[in-house]
N, C-alpha and C positions, 0 to 999 in steps of 0.2 A: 384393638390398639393400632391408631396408624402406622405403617411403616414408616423411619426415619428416612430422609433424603441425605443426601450430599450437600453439608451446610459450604464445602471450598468450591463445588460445583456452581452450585448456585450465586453466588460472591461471585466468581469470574465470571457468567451469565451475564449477572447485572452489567458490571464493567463491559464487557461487552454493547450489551444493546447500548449504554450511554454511550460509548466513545461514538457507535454507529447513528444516534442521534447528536449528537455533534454539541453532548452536552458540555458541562466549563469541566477543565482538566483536575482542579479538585474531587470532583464527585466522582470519577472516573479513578484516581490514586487512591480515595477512602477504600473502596471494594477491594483494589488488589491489593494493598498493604495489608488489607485485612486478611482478606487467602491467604497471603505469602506469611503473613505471621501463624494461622491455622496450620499451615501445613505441616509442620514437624510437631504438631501437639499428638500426644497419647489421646485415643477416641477416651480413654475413660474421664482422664482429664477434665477432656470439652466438654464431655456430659457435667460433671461436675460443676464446672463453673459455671456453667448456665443456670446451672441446680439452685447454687448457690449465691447468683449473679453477681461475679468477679471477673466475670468475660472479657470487660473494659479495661482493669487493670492490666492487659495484657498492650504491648505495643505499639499499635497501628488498627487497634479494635476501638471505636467509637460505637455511644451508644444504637445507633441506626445501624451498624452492620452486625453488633451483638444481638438486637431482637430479631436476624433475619434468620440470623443463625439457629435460634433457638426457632423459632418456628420451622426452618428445616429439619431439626432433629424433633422435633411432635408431626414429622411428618409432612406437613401443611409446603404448599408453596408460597415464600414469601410475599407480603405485602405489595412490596416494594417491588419486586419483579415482576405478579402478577399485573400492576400496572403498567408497568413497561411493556411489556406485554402485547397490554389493550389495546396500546396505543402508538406501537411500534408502528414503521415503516411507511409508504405512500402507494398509493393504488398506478399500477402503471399500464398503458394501452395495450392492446395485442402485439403490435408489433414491437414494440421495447422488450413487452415481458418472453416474447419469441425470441428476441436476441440476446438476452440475458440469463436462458436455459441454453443458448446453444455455444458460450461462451465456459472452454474446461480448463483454462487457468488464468491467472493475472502477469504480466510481464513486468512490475515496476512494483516493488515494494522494499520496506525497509526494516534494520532490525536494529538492536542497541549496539553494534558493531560502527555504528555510523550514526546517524541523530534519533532513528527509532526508537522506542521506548521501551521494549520486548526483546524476549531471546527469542534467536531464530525459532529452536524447536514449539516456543509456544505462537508465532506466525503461523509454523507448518502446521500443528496441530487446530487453529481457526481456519486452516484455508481448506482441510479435511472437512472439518464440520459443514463446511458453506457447501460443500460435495466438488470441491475444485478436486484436477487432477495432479496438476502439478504449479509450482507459487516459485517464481521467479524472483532471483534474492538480487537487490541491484542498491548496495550503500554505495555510498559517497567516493570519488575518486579524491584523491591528498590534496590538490587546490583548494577544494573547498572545507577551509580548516576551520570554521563555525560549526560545520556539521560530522567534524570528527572523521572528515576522510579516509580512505585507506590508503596507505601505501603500501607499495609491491608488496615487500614483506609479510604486512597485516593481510593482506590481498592471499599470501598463497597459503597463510595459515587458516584463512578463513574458510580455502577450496577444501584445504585438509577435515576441518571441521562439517562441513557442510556432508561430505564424503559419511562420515562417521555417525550423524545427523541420521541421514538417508538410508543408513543401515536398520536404522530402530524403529523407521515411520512402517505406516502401518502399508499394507501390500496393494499397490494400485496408486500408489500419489509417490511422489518426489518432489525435491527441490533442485529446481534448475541454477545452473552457475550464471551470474549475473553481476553487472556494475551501471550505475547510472554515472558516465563520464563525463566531467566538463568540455565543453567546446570552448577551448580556450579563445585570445584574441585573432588569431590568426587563422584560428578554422581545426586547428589540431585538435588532437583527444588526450584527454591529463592522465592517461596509464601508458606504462609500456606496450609495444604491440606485441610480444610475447605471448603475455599475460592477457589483453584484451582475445589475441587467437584462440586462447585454453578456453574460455567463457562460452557458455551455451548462446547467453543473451547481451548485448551491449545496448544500453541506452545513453544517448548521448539527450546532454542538453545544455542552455544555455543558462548559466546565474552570477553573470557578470556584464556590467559595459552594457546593460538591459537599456539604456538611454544615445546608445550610439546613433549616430546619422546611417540614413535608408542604406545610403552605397555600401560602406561597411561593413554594418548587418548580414546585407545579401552577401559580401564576398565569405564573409565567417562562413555561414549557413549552407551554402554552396559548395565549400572546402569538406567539411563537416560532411555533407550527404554523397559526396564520392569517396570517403573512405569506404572501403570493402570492407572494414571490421563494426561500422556503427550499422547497425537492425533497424533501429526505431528512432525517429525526433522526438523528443520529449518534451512537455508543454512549450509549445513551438514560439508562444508571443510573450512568455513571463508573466502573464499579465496575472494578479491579484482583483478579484471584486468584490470582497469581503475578510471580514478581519481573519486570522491564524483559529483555525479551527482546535477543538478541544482534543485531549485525550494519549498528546505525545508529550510524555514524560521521561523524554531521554537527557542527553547532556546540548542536545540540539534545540529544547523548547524554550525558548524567549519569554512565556509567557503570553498574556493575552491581549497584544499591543492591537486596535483598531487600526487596520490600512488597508490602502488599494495602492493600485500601479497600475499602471499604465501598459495598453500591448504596446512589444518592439516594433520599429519601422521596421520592414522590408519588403523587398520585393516577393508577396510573395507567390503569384505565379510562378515565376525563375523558381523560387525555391520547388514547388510540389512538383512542376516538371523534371528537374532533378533527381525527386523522391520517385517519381514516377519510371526514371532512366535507371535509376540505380535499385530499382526495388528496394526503399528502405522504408519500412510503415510510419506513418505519420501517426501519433499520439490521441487519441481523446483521453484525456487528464481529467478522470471521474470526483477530482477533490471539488468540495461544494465552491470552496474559496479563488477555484481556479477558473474552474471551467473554459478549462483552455484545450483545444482554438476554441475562440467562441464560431456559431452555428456558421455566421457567414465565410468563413472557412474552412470548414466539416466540408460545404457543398464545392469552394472553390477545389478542394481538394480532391471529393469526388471524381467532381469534371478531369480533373487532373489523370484519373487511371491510379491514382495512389490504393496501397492496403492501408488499411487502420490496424491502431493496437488498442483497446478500451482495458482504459488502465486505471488501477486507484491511485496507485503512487500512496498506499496505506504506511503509516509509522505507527500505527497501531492493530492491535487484532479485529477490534471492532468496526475501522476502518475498510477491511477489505471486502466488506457487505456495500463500499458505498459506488460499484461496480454498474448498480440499478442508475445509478444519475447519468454516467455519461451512455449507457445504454438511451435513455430515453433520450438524450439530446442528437445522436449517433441515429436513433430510428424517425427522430422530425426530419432530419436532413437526407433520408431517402440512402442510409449504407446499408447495404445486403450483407446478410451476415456471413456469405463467399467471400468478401473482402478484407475480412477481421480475423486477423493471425490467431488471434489466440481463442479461435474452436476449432482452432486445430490438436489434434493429438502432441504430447510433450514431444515422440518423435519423428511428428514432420516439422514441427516449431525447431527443431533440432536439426534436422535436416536442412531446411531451409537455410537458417542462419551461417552453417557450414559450407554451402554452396556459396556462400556471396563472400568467404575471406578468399 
């Protein structure tokens, strides 16, 4: 008789690989409403109602995640996974797949604390699986109150929890203290400096006034990169090349509205010499939707002497697999992977950062 599997296991699995294929955010909420309804059931229960097939009568159990179910408990890997499976992921060069092993954590992610879809612990617990060492927690600064920003308050409750978090992960991964802050109109950063001093990582970036004139732009951006508390520019041009990717079902997901955008003027030579002066890494933004800078940037920026950061900017678990994209776009444009902050150890990522408030 086969041994049963892990029918909740399995269900986040899927959800998993879909959000990381960038499938529609329904099919991605089916799976996990299903686990999340599984998981306080009595195992004799489950058996039963699969026995008896009343599975579905349960809340958030449709009939495609009930038969996934049951064929985990005869054992069997599901269906539905096994395809996924087959037909996961994209073949990527030597040198991408070089830089994508030597990269040990992400600096830009997000949880349901801010528009992410996920609790922190089940981020950290995906960014363990991926074999990252440490996952950089970076919601929303208060500005941006679409995305459920923080404020201070929410901000040092959060460090407390994260604290608490970090206690229960498993030995050899952490989660880093982190904010993605707006760069307001003027060039400033939308948290206290306090609070931004306390934070392992700061990402600043830009999500307003995205259509300002050249001058402007550059003076924001240039204010912005000689702060001593901002690390890293975050998708540096705004720019959109495909519609809102699947899989964040937070209070931040719009839905699946088709658009593009346009990249920001600026200058931006000025700007990466800057980045260059100030050691502050310049972003590759791994989101498919983003792919920001695009390439002919990566290389201006190169030339520039800048670090990079290869970042998902994931709001979901599934998301932080999608690390592989701007690798491969990071390895056309000729960055060595000495130039990318984050295959460094959490503590010289930590070091670093310290050295530059």
């Amino acid at each position: 008789m086969a041994r049963a599997r892990d029918p909740i296991a399995d269900l986040r699995r899927i959800a998993f690989l879909l959000e990381r294929a960038n499938e529609a955010t329904y099919r991605v909420r089916a799976f996990r409403s299903a686990a999340k309804a599984l998981a306080g059931l009595p195992a004799a229960e489950l058996t039963e109602r699969v026995g008896n097939g009343t599975l579905t009568e349960l809340a958030g159990v449709g009939d495609v995640t009930a038969r996934c179910v049951a064929e985990s408990l005869a054992g069997e890997e599901p269906v539905y996974l096994r395809r996924l499976v087959a037909t996961e992921g994209s073949d990527l060069d030597a040198e991408a797949t070089a830089l994508r092993a030597a990269l040990r954590g992400d600096c830009h992610t997000h949880s349901d604390w801010s528009d992410g879809g996920s609790p922190i612990e089940e981020m950290a617990l995906a960014a363990v699986e991926l074999g990252h060492e440490y996952l950089v927690l970076t919601d929303h600064s208060p500005r941006l109150t679409v995305a459920r920003g923080l404020t201070a308050e929410r901000l040092r409750r959060q460090l407390d929890h994260v604290a608490q978090v970090n206690a229960a992960l498993p030995e050899g991964f952490r989660i880093l203290t982190g904010i993605e802050v707006d760069i307001l109109a003027d060039g400033s950063l939308d948290q206290d400096d306090d609070l931004l001093a306390r934070l392992d990582v700061v990402v600043g970036s830009v999500h307003s006034g995205l259509k300002d004139e050249r001058s402007k732009m550059t003076r924001r951006m240039l204010k912005a990169v000689a702060n001593p508390h901002l690390d890293i520019l975050g998708h540096v041009t705004g720019r959109m090349v495909s519609s809102r990717p699947a899989g964040v079902t937070g209070p931040g997901d719009r839905g699946h509205r088709a658009r593009t955008r346009a990249e920001s003027d600026f200058d931006a030579e000025a700007v990466f010499a800057a980045c260059a002066e100030h050691d502050t890494a310049v972003e590759i933004n791994s989101r498919p939707e983003r792919q920001d800078p695009p390439k002919r940037l990566i290389r201006r920026a190169l030339e520039a002497g800048c670090r990079f950061a290869i970042n998902t900017d994931a709001h979901a678990p599934g998301q932080l697999d999608w690390q592989r994209f701007g690798c491969e776009r990071a390895a056309l444009c000729g960055v060595p992977a000495d130039r990318v902050i984050n295959t460094w150890s959490a503590e010289q990522l930590v070091a670093w950062t310290h050295t530059r408030t």
